[in-house]
Residue frames as a rotation matrix with the C-alpha (Angstrom) as fourth column:
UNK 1
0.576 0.818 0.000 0.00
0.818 -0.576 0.000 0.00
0.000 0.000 -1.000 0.00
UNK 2
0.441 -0.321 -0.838 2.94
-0.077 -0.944 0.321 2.85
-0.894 -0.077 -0.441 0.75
UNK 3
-0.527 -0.582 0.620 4.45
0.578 0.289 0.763 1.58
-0.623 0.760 0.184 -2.61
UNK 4
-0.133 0.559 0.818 1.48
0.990 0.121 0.079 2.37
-0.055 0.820 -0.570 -4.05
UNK 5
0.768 0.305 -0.563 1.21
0.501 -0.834 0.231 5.80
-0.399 -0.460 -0.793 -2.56
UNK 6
-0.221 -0.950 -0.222 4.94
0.220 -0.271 0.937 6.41
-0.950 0.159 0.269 -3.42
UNK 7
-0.932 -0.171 0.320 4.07
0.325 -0.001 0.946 6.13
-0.162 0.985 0.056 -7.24
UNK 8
0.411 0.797 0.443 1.27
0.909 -0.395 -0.134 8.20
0.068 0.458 -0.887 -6.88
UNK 9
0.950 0.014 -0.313 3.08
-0.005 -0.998 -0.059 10.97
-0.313 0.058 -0.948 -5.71
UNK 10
-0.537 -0.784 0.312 5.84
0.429 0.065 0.901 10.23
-0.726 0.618 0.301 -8.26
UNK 11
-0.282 0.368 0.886 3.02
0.946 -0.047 0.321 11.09
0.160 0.929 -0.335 -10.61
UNK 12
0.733 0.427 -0.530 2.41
0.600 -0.772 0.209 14.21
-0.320 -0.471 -0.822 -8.96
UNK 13
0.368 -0.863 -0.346 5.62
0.276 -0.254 0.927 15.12
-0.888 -0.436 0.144 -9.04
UNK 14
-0.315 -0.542 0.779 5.91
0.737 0.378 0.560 14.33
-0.598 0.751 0.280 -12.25
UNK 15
0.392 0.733 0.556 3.18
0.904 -0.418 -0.086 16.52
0.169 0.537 -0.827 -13.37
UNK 16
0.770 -0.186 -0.610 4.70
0.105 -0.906 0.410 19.29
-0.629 -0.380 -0.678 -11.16
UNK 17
0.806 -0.590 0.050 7.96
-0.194 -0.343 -0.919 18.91
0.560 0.731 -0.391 -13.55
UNK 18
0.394 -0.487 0.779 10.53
-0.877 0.054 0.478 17.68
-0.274 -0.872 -0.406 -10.45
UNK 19
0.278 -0.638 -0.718 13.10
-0.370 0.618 -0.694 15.05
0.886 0.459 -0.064 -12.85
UNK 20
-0.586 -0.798 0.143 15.35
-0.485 0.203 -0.851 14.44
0.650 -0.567 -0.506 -9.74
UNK 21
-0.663 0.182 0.726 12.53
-0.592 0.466 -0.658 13.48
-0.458 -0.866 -0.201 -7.24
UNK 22
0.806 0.403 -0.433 10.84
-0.569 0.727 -0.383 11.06
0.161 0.555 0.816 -9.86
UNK 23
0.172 -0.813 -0.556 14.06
-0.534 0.398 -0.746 9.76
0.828 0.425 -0.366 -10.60
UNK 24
-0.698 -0.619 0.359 14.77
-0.628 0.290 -0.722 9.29
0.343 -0.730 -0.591 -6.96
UNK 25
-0.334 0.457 0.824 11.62
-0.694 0.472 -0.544 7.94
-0.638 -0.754 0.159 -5.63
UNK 26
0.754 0.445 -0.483 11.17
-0.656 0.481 -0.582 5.81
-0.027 0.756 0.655 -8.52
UNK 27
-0.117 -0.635 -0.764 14.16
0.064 0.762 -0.644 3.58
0.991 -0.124 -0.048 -7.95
């Protein structure tokens, strides 16, 4: 379940434009 959270707010992030903390919380 926090996985899943994590890679939602990777997609946040993403949306926000934030390379480095995708990158990071994605690995």
């Amino acid at each position: 379940m926090l996985h899943k959270i994590l890679i939602k707010n990777v997609n946040i992030i993403d949306g926000l434009g934030n390379d480095p903390f995708q990158g990071s919380v994605l690995i």
